[in-house]
C-alpha positions as CSV (number, residue, x, y, z in Angstrom):
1,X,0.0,0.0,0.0
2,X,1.2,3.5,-0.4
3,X,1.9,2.9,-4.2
4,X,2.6,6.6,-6.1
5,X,-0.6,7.5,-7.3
6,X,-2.0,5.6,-4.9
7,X,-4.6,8.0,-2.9
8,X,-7.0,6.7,0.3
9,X,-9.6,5.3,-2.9
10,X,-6.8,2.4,-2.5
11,X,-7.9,0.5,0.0
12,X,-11.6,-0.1,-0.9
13,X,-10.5,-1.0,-4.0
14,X,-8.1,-3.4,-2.5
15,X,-11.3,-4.8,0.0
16,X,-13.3,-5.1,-3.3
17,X,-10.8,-6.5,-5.4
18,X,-10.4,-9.5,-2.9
19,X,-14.1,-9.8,-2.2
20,X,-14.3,-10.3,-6.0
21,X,-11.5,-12.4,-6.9
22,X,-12.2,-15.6,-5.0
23,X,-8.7,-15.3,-3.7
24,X,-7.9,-17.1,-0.2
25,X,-4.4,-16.2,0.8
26,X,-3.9,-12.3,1.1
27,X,-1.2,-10.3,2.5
28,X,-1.1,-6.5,2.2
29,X,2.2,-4.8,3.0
30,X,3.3,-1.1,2.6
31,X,5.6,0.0,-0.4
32,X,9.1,-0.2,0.8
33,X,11.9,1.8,-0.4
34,X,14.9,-0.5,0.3
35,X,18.6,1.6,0.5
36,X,20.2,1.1,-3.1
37,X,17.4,0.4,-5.0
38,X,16.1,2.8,-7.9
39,X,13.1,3.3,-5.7
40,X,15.0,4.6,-2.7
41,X,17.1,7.0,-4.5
42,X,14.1,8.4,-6.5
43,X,12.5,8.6,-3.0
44,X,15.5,10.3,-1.6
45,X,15.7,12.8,-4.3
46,X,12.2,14.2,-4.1
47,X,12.8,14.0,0.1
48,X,10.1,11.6,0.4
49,X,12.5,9.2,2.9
50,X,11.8,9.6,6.3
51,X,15.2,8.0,7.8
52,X,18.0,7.6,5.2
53,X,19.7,4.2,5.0
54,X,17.1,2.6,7.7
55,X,17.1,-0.9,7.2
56,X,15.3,-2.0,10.4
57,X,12.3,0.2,8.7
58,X,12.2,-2.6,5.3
59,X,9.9,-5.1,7.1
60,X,7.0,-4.5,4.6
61,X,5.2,-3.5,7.1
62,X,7.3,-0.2,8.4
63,X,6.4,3.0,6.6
64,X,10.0,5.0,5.4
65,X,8.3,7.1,2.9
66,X,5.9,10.3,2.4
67,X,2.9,8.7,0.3
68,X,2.7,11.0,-2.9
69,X,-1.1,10.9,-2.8
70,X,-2.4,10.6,0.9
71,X,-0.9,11.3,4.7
72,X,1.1,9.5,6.5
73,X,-1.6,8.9,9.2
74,X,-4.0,8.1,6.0
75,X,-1.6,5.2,4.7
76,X,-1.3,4.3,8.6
77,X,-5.1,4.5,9.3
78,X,-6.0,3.4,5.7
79,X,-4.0,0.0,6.3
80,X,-4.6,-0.9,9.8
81,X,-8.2,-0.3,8.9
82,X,-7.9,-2.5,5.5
83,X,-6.2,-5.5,7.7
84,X,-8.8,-5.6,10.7
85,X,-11.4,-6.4,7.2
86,X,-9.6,-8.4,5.1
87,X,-8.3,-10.5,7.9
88,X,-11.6,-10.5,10.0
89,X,-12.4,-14.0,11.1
90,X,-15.9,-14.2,9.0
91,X,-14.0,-12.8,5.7
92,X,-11.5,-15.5,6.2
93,X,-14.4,-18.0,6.2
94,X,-16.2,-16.6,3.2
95,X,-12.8,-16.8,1.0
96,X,-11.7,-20.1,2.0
97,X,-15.3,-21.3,1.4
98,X,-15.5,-19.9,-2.2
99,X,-12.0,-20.9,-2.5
100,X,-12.7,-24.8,-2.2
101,X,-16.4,-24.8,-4.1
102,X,-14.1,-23.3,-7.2
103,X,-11.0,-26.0,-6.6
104,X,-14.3,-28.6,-6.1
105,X,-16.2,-27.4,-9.6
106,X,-12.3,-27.2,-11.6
107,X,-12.2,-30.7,-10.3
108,X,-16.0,-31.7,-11.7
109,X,-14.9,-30.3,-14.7
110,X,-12.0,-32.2,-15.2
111,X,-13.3,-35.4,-14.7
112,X,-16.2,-34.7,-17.3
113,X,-13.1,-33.5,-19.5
114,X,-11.2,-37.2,-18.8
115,X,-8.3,-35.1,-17.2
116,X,-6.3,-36.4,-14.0
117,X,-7.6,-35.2,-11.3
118,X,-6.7,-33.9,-8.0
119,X,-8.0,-34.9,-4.7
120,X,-9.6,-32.2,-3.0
121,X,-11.8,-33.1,0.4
């Protein structure tokens, strides 16, 4: 999260993009400037890094940067607010439920195709 661009819009299109996908497994993390890299130094340049050569801050989940299109305390807000959804006990359910009835219909449709299959409970 925290892309350039990237305004507080972000995360409900995040939210909605994993409601609609059907996808199971989801991880959000925060851009992440790492020291050396072309994104650092482009960072650097326009004074967008908040502590220079901070490796202890490249977790993924550490904010070293100035979002381009939001706060600070909107990409911090934004994201804690994002996780407590997407990883809500109930929203875990719903995905891992849809995510087995489509493995289960790939698998009906295979064997109606003759293809190997794959056991799935």
């Amino acid at each position: 999260m925290g892309l350039d661009g990237a305004g507080p819009e972000s995360f409900d299109a995040v939210y909605d993009f994993v409601k609609e996908s059907a996808l199971f497994d989801v991880q959000i993390t925060f851009m992440t400037p790492f020291p050396g890299t072309p994104l650092y130094e482009r960072l650097r340049n326009e004074g967008r890094i908040l502590e220079e050569a901070a490796w202890e801050r490249c977790t993924l989940f550490d904010i070293n940067f100035c979002p381009q299109q939001m706060s600070l305390s909107e990409l911090e807000n934004g994201f804690k607010q994002l996780g407590l959804k997407l990883y809500a006990d109930d929203f875990v359910r719903e995905r891992g439920k849809r995510f087995v009835d489509q493995l289960r219909a790939a698998r009906r449709e295979r064997r109606r195709d003759g293809s190997l299959t794959m056991s799935i409970p």
